[in-house]
N, C-alpha and C positions, 0 to 999 in steps of 0.2 A: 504494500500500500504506500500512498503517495504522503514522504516526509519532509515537513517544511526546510526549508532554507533561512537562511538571516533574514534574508528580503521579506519573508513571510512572517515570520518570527516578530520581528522592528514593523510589520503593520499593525497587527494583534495585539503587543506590547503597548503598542500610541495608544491606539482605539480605547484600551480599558482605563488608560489613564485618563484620558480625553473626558470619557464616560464619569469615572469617578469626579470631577471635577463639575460636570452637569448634576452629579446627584447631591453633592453636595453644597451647591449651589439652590440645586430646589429645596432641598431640605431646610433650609433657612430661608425659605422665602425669597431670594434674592429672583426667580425666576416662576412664572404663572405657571400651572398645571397647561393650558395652551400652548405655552412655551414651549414646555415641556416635551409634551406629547411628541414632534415629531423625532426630537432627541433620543425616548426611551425606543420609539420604535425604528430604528435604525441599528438598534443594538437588541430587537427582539423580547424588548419589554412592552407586554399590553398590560392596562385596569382591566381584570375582569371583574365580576358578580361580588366577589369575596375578599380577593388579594392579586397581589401583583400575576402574571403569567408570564414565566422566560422561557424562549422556544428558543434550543441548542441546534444549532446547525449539524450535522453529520454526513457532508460532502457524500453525494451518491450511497451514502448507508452502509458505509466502510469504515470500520473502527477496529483497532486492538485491544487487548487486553488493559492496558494502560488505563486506555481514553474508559474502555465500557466503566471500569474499577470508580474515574472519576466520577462517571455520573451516578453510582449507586453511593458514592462519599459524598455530593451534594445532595441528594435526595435524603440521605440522612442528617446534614448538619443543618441545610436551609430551607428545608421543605417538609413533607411529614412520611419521610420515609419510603415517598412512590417514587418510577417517574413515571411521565405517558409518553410512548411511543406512538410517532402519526405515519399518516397516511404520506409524509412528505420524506418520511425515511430518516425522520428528526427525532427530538427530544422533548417533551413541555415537562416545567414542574407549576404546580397552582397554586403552592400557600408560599410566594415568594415575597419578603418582606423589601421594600425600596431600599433603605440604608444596607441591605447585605448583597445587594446585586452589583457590586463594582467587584467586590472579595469574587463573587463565584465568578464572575470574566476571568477575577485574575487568574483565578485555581484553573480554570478552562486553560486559558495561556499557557501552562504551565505542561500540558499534553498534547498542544496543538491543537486549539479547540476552542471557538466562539460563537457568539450570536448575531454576525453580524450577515445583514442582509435578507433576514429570516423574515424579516416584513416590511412594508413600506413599498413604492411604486417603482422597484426595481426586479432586474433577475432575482428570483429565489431561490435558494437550494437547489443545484444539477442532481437530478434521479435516474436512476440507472439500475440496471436489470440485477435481482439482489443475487443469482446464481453467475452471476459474471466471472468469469477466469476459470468456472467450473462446468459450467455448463457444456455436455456436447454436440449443441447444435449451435454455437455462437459462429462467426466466421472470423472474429477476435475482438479484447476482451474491453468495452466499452467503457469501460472505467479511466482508459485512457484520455479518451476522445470526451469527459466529461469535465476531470481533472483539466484536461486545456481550455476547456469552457469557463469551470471556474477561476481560474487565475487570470482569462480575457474579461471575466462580466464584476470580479471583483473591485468597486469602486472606479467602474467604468464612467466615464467623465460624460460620457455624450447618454447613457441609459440609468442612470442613480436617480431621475425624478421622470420615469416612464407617466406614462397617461393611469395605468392602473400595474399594478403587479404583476407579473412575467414569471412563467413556469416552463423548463425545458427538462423533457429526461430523451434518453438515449439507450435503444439495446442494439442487439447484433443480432438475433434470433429472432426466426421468424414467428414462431410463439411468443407473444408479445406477454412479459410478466410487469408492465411497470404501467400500464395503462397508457403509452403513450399517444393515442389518438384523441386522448383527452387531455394534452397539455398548450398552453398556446405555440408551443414549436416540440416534434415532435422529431425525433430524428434515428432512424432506423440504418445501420452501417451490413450494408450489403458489398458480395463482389459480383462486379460483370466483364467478361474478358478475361479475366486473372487481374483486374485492377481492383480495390477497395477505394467505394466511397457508398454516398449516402443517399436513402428516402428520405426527403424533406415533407412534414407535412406540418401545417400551420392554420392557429384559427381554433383548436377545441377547446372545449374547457365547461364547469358544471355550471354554478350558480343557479339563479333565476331563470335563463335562456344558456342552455346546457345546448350544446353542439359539437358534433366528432370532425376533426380536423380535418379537411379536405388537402390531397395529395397536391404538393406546388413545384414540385421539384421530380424526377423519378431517378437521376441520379446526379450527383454531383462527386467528384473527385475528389479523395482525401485531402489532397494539395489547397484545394478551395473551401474545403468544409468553412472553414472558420468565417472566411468572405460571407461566403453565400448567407451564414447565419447573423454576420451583422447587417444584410443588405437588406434580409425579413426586419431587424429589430428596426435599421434607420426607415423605413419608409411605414410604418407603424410611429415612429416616435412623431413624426411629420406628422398623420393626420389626423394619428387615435385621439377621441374625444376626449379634453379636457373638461368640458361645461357640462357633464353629467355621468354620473358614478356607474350609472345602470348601462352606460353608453360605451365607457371607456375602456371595454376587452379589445383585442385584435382579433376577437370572436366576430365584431360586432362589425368593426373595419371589412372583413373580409367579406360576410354578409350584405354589408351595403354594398362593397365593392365590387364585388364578383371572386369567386376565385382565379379568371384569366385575367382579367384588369388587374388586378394585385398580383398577380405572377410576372406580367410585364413590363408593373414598377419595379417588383423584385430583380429583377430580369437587368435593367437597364441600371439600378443602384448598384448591384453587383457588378458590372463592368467597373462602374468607376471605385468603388472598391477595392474592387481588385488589383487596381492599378495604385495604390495604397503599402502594397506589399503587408498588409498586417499577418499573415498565415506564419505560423513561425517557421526558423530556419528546420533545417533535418537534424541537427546537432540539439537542440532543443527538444523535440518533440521525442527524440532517443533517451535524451534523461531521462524526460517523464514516462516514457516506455520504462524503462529500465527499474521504475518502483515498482512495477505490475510484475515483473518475471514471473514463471512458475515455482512455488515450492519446491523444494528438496522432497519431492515425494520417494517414496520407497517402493522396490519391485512387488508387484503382487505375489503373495505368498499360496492364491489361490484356494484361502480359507473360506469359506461363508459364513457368515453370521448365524449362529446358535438357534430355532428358530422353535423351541422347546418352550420353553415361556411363552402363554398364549399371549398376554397383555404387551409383550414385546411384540410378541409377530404382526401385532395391529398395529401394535404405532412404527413398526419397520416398513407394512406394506402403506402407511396412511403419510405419515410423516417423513420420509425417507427418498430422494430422488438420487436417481442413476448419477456420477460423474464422470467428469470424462478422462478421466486416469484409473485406468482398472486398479481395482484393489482398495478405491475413495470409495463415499458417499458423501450426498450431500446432507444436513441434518435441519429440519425447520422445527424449530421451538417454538409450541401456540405459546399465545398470551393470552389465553380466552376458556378457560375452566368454568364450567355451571359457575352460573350466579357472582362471576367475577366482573371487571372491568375491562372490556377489552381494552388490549393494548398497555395496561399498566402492568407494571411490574418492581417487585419492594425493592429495597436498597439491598438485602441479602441474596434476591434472587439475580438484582444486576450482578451481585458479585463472583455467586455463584457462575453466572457464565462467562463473565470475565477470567477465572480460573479456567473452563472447559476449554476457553478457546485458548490457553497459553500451552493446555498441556494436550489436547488431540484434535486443535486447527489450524497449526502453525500461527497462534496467536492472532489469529483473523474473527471478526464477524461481521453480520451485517442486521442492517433495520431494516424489513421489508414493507413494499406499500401498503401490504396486507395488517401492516400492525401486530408482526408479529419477528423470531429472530432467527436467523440461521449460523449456523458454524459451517461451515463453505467446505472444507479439506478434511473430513474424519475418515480414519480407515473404517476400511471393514469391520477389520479385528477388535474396534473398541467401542462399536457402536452401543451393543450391551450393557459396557460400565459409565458409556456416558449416559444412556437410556437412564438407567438406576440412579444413579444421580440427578437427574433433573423428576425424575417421579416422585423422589424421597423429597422432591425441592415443590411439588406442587406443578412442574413444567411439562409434564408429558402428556396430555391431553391428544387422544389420535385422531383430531379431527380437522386438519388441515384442508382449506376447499371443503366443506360437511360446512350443514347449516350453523352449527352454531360458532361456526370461525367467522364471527360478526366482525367487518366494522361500521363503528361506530365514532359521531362525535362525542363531542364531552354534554353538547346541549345545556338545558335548562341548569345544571346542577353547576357550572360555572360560567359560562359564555354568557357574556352578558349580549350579547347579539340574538341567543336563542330565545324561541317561542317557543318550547316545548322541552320536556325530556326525553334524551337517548337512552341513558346508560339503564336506567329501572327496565324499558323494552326491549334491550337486546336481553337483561339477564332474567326475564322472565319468557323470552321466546328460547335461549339457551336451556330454562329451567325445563318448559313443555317439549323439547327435543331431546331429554338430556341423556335419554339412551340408547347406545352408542351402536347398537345393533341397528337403531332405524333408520339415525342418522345416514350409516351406511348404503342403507336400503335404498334412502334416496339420491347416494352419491354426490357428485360434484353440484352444488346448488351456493350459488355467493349473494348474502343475504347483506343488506348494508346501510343505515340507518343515520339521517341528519334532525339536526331540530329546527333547522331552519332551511330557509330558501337558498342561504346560499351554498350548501351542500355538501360540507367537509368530512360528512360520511359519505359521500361520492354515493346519492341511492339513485342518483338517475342512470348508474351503469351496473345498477344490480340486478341479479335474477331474477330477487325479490328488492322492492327498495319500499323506504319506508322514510316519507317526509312528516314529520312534526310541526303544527301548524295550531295559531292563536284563531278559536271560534269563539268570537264573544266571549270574551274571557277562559274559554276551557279550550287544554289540552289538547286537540283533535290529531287523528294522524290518517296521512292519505295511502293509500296499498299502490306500487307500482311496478309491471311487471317487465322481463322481455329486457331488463339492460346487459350490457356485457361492455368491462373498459382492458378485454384482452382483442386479439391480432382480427377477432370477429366483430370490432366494435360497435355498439347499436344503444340509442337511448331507451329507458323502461317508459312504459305507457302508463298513466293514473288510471286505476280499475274503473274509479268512482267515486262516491261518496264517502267521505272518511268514517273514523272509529274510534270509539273511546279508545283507554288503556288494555283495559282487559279484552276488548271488543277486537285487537289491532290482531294480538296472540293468536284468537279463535279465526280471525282472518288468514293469517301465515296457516296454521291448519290445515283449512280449509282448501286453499291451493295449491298444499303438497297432497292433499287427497286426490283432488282433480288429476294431478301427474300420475299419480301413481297408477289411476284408471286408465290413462291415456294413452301411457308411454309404448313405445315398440321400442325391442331389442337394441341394446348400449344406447338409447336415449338419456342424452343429460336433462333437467329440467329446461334448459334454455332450448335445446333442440324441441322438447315437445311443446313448448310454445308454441317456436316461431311455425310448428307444422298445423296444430290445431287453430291457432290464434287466439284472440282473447276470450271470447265468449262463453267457450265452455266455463271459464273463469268465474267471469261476471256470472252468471248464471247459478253458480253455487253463493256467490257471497251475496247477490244481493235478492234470489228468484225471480 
């Protein structure tokens, strides 16, 4: 993984100081809460509902041992002992006090690790495929091509005050695991000829007015990638709406635009661009290769995994993906146990896999969009005593992709943005599925849940999605079906008329029932949708 330099180091270093000097400036008054505000969020401090919220950056979802250890040592000294793990492959903690948020920058500092650019109307956090370097259907390992992203969009002079906030992730496989058809730049690293370069696509994203990126590019050349992605950002910075918030995606640009008309602005900015020389030299982009290398893996010894232990053979066949060095696996650690939180995880359990990955990942892991964690590099041989250890830790849950590997937001219970609760309705839809024989039965089903419109449980790209929504004062929540934010990408349909709390439960029910009538042979839920359509649907929830 990719380790700072001075130059990174002396940014980091300033920032917190910078920071500390704005806090301690509010803190006395010397500075309005107005003031303020765009200050803390530049460094990833929001006011929520309760207390402060810092959202920790974690560059494409790539961390070591070090970094994971730090945040399970913040969560215990400045917080209450969680953290949350998002959908952006990030960190949030919620009961963060203002006067102690310069200290956790610093201690951040201190493993190569901050919050800067985590919010506000710039590039956010580069995301990237959490199986990357492991995976064997990559065509190579994206992480590279993300890392140049971020050190290009890092306090980038011409994109630091965009129209609205800017999201890029990046795979190399055409099973698309990061949702990328739903970020506003979307970038897929294909080869054609024996060259490498890139699907550009641009324009998706949730919200209010949720839309999957329309393809702008079908290939562009390594050599250019870089260009061609600031020729999308420049001609986005130029038109994207400033005078209206609901207006201001490149979602929205591109819609009015067309996708050819904006392809042949893109088209003509990239030329000049191009002639800019900003693409780095090859002696550079080799460094940054060169932190990506392959592990020191070991020849396979040709053993299999023990498969005696039922409770292991389920979470081997449930949780466990092929790698592409015989003799690996890859290992996905839910964050989502009945009646937990998804995506949280205590201070002992960060540390708990802060250890795993030092002694059987080569000291790697990663944050997945799924909100949930991977150790990327286990053999074979150890997968058993790492299993054992994270069951005895509360971690092993075999239901990765199975309904109740919810995500969700935080909603009502912190967001001060939300009109509803998430967390009570994923862990009583988790509670009503909560056995694991059924869950199976229904297979691959991704259920995914916001409390508000603007969607940071991502449900307009769930199987199932479940929007939370203010009805005259009460709670309501709307059923929608039919989304998918993999390489299949499609927005969910609203059933109908929404549902109480308990009302929303007996709804999810309802139309795993209908599938399960429906389905024909290796039918996912989403396939027997999109063959039946919605009706049979509607028709049970509402008669």
């Amino acid at each position: 993984m990719y380790k700072y330099d001075t130059y990174d180091q002396a940014i980091v270093d300033s920032r917190v100081e910078e920071f500390r000097d704005q806090v301690k400036r509010r803190l006395a008054g010397q500075i309005t809460e107005d003031q303020f505000k765009p200050l803390r969020l530049m460094n990833g401090l929001y006011l929520q509902l309760h207390a402060y919220m810092l959202r920790v950056a974690v560059p494409y979802g790539t961390l070591d041992g070090r970094q994971m250890r730090m945040l399970g040592y913040i969560a215990r000294k400045y917080d209450r002992g969680y953290g949350h793990f998002t959908t952006r492959q990030n960190i949030q903690y919620n009961w963060i006090k203002l006067e102690d948020a310069p200290d956790i920058l610093a201690d951040l500092a201190t493993v190569e690790m901050h919050a800067i650019q985590t919010s506000g109307n710039c590039i956010r956090n580069i995301s990237s495929d959490q199986y990357a370097g492991a995976a064997a259907d990559e065509v190579t390992d994206p992480r590279v091509w993300a890392e140049l992203l971020r050190q290009w969009s890092t306090f980038h002079p011409e994109f630091s005050y965009l129209p609205r906030k800017f999201k890029i992730a990046v795979i190399a496989a055409d099973e698309d695991r990061a949702a990328m058809r739903l970020h506003d730049i979307g970038i897929q690293l294909v080869e054609r000829d024996g060259q490498l370069g890139g699907r550009i696509f641009v324009g998706g994203g949730m919200g209010r007015t949720p839309m999957v990126a329309p393809e702008i590019k079908d290939f562009v050349t390594a050599a250019d990638l870089l260009s061609y992605v600031e020729a999308c950002l420049r001609v986005y910075n130029r038109y994207g709406r400033r005078d209206n918030i609901y207006k201001a995606r490149i979602k929205i640009l591109i819609h009015e635009l067309g996708a050819d008309e904006y392809r042949r602005q893109v088209e003509e900015e990239f030329a000049l661009v191009k002639a800019l020389g900003i693409d780095p030299p090859q002696a550079e982009f080799d460094r940054i290769s060169a932190f990506f290398a392959p592990p020191a893996f070991v020849a396979d010894d040709g053993v299999a995994a023990d498969r005696s232990d039922p409770d292991f053979a389920v979470w081997l066949d449930q949780n466990v993906k092929p790698h592409k060095q015989p003799g690996y696996a890859i290992v996905n650690i839910s964050l989502k146990p009945t009646a937990g939180i998804p995506g949280d995880a205590s201070a002992d359990q960060i540390d708990l896999m802060a250890d795993l990955a030092e002694r059987y990942s080569f000291d790697e892991l990663r944050v997945t969009h799924a909100q949930n964690i991977v150790l990327p590099h286990v053999r074979t041989a150890d997968l058993y005593t790492v299993w054992q250890a994270l069951d005895a830790a509360g971690l092993a849950p075999a239901n990765l992709d199975l309904i109740s590997d919810i995500i969700a937001c935080p909603g009502l219970d912190y967001c001060s943005l939300a009109n509803a609760r998430s967390i009570p309705i994923a862990q009583k839809i988790a509670e009503r599925f909560s056995d694991l024989g059924r869950q199976r039965e229904l297979g691959e089903l991704k259920l995914k849940i916001s409390g508000c419109i603007n969607a940071c449980g991502h449900h307009h790209a769930g199987h199932i999605g479940i929007l939370g929504v203010d009805k005259k004062g009460t709670e309501n929540y709307q059923l929608l079906l039919g989304g998918s934010g993999a390489e299949d990408a499609s927005l969910a349909r609203i059933t109908g008329p929404g549902f109480d709390e308990d009302g929303i439960v007996d709804a999810v029910e309802k139309v795993t029932n209908v599938y399960l009538a429906s389905r024909e042979d290796g039918e996912r839920f989403l396939d027997t949708y999109r063959r039946v359509g919605l009706d049979p649907f509607k028709e049970a929830l509402y008669g």
